[in-house]
C-alpha positions as CSV (number, residue, x, y, z in Angstrom):
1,X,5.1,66.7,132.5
2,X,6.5,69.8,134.4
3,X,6.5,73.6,133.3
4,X,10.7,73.1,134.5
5,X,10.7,70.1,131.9
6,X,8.9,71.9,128.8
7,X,10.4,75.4,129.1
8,X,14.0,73.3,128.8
9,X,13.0,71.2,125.8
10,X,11.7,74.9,124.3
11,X,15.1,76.3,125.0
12,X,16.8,74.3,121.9
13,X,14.7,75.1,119.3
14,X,15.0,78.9,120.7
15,X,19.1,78.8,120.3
16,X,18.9,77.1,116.9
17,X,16.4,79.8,115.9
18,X,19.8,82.5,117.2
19,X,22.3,80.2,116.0
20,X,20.1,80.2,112.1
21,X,19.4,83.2,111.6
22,X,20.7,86.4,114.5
23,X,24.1,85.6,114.0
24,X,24.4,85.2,111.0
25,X,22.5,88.3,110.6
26,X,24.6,90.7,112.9
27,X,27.9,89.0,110.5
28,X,26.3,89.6,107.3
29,X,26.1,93.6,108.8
30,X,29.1,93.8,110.4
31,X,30.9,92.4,106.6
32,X,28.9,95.0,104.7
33,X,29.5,98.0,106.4
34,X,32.8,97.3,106.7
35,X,33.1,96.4,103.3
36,X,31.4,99.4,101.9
37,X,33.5,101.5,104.6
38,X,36.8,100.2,103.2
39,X,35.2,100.7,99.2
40,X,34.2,104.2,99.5
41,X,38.2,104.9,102.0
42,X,39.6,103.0,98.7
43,X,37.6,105.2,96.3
44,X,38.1,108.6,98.0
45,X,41.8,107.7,98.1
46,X,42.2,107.3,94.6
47,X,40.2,110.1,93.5
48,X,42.3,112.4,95.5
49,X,45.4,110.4,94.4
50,X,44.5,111.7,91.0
51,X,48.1,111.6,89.5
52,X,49.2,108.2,90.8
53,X,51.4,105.6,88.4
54,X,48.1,104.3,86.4
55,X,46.4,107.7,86.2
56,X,49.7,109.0,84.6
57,X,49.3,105.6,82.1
58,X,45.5,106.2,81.5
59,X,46.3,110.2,79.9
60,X,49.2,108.7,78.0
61,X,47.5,105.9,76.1
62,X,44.6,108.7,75.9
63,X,47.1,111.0,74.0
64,X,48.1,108.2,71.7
65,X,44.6,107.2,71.0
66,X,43.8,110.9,69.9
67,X,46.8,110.9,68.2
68,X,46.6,107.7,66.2
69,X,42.5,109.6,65.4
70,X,44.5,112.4,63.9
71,X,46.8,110.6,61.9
72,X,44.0,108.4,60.1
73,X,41.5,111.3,59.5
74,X,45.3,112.7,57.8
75,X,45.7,109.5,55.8
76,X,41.7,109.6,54.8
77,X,42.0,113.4,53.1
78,X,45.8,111.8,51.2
79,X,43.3,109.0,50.0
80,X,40.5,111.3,48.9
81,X,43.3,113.9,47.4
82,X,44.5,110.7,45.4
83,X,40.4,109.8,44.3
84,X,39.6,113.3,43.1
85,X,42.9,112.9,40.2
86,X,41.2,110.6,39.0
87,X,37.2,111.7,38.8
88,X,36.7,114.0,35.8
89,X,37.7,117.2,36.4
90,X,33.9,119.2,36.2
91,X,32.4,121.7,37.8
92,X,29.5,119.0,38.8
93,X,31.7,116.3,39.6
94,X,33.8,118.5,41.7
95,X,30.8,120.0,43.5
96,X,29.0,116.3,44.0
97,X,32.8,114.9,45.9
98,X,32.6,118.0,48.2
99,X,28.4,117.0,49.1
100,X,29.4,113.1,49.7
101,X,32.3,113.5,51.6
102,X,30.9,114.7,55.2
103,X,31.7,113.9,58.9
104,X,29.3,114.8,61.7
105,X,30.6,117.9,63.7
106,X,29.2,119.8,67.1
107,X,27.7,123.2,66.1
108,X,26.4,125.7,68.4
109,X,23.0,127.3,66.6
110,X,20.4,129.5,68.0
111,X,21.9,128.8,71.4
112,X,21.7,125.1,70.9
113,X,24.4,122.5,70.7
114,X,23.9,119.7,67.9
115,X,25.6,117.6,65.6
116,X,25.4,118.0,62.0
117,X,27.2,116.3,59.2
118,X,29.3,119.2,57.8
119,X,31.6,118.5,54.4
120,X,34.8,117.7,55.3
121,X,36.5,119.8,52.6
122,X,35.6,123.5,52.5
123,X,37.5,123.8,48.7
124,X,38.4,121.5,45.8
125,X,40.8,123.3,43.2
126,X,41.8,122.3,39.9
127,X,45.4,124.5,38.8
128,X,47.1,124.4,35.6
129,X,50.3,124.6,35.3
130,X,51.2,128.3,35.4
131,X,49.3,128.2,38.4
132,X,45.7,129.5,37.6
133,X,42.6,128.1,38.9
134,X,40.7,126.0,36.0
135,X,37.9,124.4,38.2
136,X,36.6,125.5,42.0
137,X,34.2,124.6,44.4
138,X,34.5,126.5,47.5
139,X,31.7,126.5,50.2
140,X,30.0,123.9,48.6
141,X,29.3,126.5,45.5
142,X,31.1,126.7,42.4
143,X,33.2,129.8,41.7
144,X,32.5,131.7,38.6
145,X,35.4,132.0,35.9
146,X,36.1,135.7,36.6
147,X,36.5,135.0,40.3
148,X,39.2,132.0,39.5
149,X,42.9,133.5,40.4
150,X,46.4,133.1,39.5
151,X,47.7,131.3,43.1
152,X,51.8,131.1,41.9
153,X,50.9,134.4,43.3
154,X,50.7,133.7,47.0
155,X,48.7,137.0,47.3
156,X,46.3,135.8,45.5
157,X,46.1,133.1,47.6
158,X,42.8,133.2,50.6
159,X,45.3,133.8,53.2
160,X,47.3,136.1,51.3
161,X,50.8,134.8,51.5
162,X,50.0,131.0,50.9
163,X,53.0,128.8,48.2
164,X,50.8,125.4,48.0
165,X,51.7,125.3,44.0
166,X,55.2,126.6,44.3
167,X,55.8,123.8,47.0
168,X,53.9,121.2,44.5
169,X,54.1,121.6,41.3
170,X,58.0,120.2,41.4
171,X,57.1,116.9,43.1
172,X,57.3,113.5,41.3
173,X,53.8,112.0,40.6
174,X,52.1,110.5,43.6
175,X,53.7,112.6,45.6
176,X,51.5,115.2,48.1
177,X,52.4,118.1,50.0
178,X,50.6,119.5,53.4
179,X,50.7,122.7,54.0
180,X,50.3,124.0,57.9
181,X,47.0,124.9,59.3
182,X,46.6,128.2,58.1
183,X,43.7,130.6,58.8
184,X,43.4,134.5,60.7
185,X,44.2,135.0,63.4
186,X,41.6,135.3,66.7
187,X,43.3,137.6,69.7
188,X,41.7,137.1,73.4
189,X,39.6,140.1,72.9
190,X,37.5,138.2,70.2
191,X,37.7,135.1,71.3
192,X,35.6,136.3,74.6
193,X,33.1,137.4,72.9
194,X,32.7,134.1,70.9
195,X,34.8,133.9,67.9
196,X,36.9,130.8,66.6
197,X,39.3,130.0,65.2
198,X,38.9,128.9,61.6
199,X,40.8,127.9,58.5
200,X,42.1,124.8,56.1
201,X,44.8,122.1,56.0
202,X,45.9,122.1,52.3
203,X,46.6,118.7,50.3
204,X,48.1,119.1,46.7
205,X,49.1,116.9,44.6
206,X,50.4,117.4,41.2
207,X,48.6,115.8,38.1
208,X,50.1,114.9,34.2
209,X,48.6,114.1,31.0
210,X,49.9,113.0,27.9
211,X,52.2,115.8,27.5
212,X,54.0,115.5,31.0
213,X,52.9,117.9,34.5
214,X,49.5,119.9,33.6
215,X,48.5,121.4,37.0
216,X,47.9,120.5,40.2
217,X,44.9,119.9,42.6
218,X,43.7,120.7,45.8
219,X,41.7,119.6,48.4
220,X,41.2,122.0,51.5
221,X,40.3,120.4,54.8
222,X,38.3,121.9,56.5
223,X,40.1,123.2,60.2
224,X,37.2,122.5,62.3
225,X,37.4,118.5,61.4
226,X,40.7,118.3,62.6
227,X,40.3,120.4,65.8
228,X,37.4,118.4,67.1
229,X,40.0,115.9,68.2
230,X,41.3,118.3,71.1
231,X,38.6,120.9,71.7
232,X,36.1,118.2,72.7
233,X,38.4,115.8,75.5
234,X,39.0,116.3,79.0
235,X,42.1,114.2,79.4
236,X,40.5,112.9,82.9
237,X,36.9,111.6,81.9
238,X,35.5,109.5,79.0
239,X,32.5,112.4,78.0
240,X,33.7,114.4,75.6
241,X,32.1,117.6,75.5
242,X,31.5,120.9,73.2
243,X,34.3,123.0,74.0
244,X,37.0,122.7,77.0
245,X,37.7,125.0,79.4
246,X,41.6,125.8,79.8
247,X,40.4,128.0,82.6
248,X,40.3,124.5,84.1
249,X,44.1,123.2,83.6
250,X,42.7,119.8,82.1
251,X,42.6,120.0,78.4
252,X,43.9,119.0,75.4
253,X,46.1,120.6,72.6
254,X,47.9,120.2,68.9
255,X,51.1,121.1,68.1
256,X,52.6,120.7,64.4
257,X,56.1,119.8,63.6
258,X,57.4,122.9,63.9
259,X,56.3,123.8,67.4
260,X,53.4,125.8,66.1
261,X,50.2,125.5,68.7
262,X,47.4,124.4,66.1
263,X,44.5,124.0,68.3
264,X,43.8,124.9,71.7
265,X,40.9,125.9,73.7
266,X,42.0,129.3,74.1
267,X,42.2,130.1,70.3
268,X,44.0,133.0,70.8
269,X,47.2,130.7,71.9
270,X,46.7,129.3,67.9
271,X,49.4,130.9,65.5
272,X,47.4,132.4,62.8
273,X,47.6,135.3,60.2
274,X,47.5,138.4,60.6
275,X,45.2,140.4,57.8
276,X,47.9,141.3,55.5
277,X,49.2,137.9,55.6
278,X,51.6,138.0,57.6
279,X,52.1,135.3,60.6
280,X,51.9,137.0,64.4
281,X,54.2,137.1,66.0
282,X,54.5,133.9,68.8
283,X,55.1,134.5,72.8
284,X,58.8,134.4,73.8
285,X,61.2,136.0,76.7
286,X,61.7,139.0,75.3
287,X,57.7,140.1,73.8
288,X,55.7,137.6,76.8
289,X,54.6,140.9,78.5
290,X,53.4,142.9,75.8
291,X,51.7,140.4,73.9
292,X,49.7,139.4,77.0
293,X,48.6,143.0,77.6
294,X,47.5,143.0,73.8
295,X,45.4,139.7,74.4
296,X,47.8,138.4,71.6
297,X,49.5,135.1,72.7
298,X,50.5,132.7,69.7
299,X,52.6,130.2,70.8
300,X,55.3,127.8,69.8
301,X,56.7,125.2,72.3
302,X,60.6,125.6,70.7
303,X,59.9,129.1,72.2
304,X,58.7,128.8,76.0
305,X,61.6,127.4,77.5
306,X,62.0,130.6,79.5
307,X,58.8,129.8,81.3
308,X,60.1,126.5,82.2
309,X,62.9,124.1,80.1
310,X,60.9,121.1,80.4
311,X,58.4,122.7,77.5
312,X,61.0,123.0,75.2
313,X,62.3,119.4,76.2
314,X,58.4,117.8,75.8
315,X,58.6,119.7,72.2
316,X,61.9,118.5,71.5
317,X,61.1,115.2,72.8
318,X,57.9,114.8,70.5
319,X,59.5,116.3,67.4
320,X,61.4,112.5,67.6
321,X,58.8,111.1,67.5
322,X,58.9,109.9,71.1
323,X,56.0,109.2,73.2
324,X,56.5,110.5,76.7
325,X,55.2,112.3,80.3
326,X,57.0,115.3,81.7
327,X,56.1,118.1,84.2
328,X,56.9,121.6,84.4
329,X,56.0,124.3,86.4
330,X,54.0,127.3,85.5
331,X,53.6,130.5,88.0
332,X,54.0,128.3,90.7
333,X,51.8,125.6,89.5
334,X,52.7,122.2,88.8
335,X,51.4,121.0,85.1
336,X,51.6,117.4,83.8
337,X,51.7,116.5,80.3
338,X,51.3,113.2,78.8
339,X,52.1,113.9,74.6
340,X,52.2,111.1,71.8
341,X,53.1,112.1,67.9
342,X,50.6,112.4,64.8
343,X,52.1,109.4,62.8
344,X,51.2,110.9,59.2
345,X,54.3,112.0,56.8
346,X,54.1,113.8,53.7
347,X,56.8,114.8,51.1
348,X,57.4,118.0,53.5
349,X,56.3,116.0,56.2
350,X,59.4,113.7,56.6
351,X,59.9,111.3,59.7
352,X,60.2,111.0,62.5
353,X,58.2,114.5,63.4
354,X,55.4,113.8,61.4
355,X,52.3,116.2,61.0
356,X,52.6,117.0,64.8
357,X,51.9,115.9,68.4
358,X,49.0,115.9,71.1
359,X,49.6,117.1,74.3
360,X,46.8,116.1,76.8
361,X,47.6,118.6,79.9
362,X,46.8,118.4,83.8
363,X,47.2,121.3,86.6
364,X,47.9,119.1,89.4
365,X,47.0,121.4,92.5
366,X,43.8,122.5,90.6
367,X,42.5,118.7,89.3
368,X,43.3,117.9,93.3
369,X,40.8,120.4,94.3
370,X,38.4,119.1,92.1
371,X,38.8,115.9,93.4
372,X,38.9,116.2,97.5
373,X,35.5,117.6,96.9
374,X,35.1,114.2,94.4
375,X,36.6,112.2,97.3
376,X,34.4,114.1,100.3
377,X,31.0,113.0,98.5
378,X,31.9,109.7,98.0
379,X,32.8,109.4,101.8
380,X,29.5,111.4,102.6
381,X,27.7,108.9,99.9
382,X,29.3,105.8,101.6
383,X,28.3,106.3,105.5
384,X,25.3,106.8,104.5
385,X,24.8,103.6,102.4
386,X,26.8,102.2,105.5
387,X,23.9,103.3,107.6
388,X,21.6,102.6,105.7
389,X,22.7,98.9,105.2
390,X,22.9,98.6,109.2
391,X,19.6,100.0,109.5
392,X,17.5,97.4,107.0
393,X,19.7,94.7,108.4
394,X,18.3,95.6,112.3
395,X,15.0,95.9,111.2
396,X,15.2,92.4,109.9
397,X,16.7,91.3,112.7
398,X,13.9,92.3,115.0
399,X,11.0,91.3,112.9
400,X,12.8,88.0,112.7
401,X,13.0,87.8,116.6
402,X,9.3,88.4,117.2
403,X,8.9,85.5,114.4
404,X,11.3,83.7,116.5
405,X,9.0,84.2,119.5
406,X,6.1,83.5,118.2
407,X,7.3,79.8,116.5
408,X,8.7,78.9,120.0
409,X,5.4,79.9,121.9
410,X,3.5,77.9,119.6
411,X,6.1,74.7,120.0
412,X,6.0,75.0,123.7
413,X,2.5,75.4,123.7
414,X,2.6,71.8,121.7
415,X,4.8,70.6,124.4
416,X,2.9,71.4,127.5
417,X,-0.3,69.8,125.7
418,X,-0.5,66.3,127.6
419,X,-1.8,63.2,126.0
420,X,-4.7,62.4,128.2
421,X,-4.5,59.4,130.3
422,X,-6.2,55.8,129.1
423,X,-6.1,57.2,125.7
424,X,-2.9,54.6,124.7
425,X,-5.9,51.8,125.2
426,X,-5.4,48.3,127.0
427,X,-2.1,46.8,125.8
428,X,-2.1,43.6,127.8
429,X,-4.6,41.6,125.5
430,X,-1.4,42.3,123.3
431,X,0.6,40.7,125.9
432,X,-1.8,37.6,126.4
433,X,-1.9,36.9,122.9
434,X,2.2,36.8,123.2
435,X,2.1,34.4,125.7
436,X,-0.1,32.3,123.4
């Protein structure tokens, strides 16, 4: 046989070893990296695209979720308030409810950040029916009889100006009265250098014995429980962590029925008490200035339509009970709000306002920042997977070659080898025996 002949019959088995595996190689490459091209253009454009009509969605039913949180943990202290009228009314007793009834809470100690399960009620009061204290565990400890006050007095009171038994000891059995958050007050000043705000959510209840209304009980939640909802969420990413930044225009916040700011993550934009008693006073048109130069800024939402009218109007909006998103602007900055109501009523808790709402905020221009440089890693990330890819695929495709050429030497090597000649034998006895 010729060379001519054998290097054409090797020529077959050499395109079905290009047909097998180098194209489909070089297609397999050319649909990855273009497929993780077009993944990481799709990513980057939707992490820039931060506020499109499914991000906007996301914060909402974030805000309900954290609002629906707030409501239950509500309904859980009405449920306890209701248990503790019925436990016997000891010193013991009193003080072994407060020790079972804990929740886990993030505590910064020694410089280190870890959860401990603190009681979820910093008092439980027992009040007879002119108003005195009868039976108290505050702190975990019981108070001694000469501490025990007279709190028709509302100076008397912790906070010094506080009308829990006035504002109970007229409702109908079963009934429950909230009071607002009330605790001091925490101005910029002390805030920076690490203080918090802190303070109760009352829950009283009146109680009856044989002889008609004896008193009245209360159980004092304890602030930080409640706060943890808000302090702890980024309204963009599922972490929560120890304490948002506001610096950052992407937290979260409470507001009760009456406009009041009840938690934020700059405390000193939380309407608390002043020493005396007194309430601070809250930012407006006319005192915006001078409070902020005092470090000072309470708010309430009714209040800040001079800043923008769209605050009042999400305030108004969630004070109905409504479930919305809004944007206003804010020195020249455009800020998104997604809020959703706290669905818990009490006798001066009446619908549709409810405790409060949560208002899960976004600075738009800042966020973007954040995420172009989001979006320019993921494109940086996404060449060089891209590369990568191409790369390993290559180095495949030339170790497979020399493969290639070494299977289709061997085969033509098998080709050339001629059958010597004679070795087929004498076939025409086979013949002769035929013709017999």
């Amino acid at each position: 046989m010729s060379e001519t002949k054998k290097d054409i019959k090797s020529l077959p088995i050499a395109g079905i070893f290009i047909l097998l595996i180098v194209i489909p190689l070089s297609l397999m490459a050319f649909l990855i990296a273009n497929g993780m091209f077009k993944l990481g253009v799709t990513i980057k454009d939707r992490a820039v695209n931060v506020l499109d009509t499914k991000s906007q969605e996301d914060i909402k039913a974030r805000a309900v979720n954290t609002a629906n949180q707030v409501a239950s943990l509500l309904m859980e202290c009405q449920k306890d308030l209701q248990v503790a009228t019925i436990i016997p009314s000891t010193e013991t007793v009193y003080k072994q409810f407060i020790s079972e009834n804990k929740k886990p809470l993030w505590l910064k100690r020694d410089g280190n950040i870890q959860q401990m399960l603190v009681p979820l009620y910093s008092e439980i009061a027992l009040i007879d029916k002119y108003g005195k204290e009868k039976v108290k565990v505050a702190k975990g400890q019981v108070v001694p009889a000469d501490k025990l006050v007279d709190v028709s007095i509302p100076a008397n009171t912790t906070y010094k100006r506080e009308d829990y038994f006035a504002k109970t000891k007229n409702l109908a059995r079963g009934e429950i009265y909230v009071s607002p958050v009330t605790g001091w007050y925490v101005n910029k000043a002390a805030f920076e250098k690490g203080e918090r705000f802190n303070g109760v959510v009352r829950f009283a209840t009146p109680v009856f014995d044989q002889d008609g209304f004896s008193g009245i009980l209360v159980l004092s939640l304890d602030y930080r429980h409640l706060a943890q909802f808000t302090d702890q969420l980024i309204p963009t990413q599922a972490e929560r962590v120890f304490e948002a930044n506001a610096a950052t225009g992407n937290y979260a916040y409470m507001v009760d029925y009456r406009g009041f700011v009840v938690s934020h993550p700059a405390d000193y934009h939380i309407v608390g008490l002043q020493p005396n008693g007194a309430p601070v006073p809250t930012v407006s048109k006319e005192n915006a200035a001078e409070l902020a130069e005092k470090g000072a800024e309470a708010l309430n939402m009714f209040q800040m339509s001079f800043l923008d009218n769209n605050i009042f109007n999400i305030a108004k909006e969630a004070a109905t009970g409504k479930t919305g998103i809004l944007t206003y602007k804010f020195e020249g900055l455009t800020k998104f709000v997604a809020y959703a109501p706290i669905k818990f009523y009490a006798s001066n808790i009446p619908e549709p306002a409810g405790f409060g709402w949560i208002g899960l905020g976004l600075e738009v221009e800042k966020y973007n920042e954040q995420a172009a440089k989001v979006a320019q890693n993921i494109e940086k990330e996404s060449k060089a997977w891209t590369a990568t890819v191409i790369l390993v695929l290559i180095i495949a495709m030339v170790i497979l070659f020399f493969i290639m050429l070494i299977l289709v030497r061997g085969i033509s090597r098998s080709l050339r080898a001629e059958i010597p000649q004679g070795s087929e034998g004498d076939l025409s006895a086979l013949h002769d025996d035929d013709d017999d």
